[in-house]
C-alpha positions, -999 to 999 in steps of 0.1 A, spaced: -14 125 199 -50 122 194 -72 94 191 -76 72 157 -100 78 136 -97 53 108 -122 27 108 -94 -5 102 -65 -1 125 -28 -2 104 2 -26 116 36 -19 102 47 -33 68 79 -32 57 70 -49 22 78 -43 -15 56 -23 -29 48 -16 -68 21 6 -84 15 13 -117 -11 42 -125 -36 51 -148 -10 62 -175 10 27 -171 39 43 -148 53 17 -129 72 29 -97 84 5 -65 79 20 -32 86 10 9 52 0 24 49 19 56 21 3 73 -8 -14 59 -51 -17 70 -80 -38 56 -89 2 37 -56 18 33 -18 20 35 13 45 35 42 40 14 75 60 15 79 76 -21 103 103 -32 76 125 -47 40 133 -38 10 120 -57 -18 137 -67 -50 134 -44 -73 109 -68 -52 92 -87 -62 61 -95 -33 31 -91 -28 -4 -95 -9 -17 -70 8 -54 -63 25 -66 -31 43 -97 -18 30 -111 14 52 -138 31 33 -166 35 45 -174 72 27 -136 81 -3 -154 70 3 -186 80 3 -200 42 31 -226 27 38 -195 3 42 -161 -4 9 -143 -10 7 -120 -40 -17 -93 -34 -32 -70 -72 -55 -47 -65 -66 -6 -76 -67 18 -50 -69 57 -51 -47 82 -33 -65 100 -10 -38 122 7 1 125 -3 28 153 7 
């Protein structure tokens, strides 16, 4: 393989993962692996290059060190999908 070139390394993530696009879809994917810019989620159909999403994940607290689970909202685009 060659050498990484994204700026934020990924770790694995085996999380819950729902997003809800522009149009108010709401779908629940398998995060794959997750950086500070960017994650991969396993979906059963590809997603258009810029589309704009919502997405929201659980964290368990004890992955960052908190008394409780961490709920993470935020908007993201999708910058690559097949």
């Amino acid at each position: 393989m060659g050498n990484e070139r994204r700026r934020h390394p990924r770790v694995p993530a085996a999380l819950p993962f729902r997003m809800v696009s522009e149009a108010g879809d709401e779908e629940s994917f398998d995060l794959v692996d997750l950086s500070e810019s960017g994650a991969r989620i396993k979906c059963h159909h590809a997603i258009p290059a810029m589309t704009r999403i919502r997405v929201a994940l659980v964290v368990p607290g004890q992955f960052v060190d908190a008394d409780a689970d961490v709920r993470v909202d935020t908007t993201g685009v999708v910058v690559w999908s097949h």
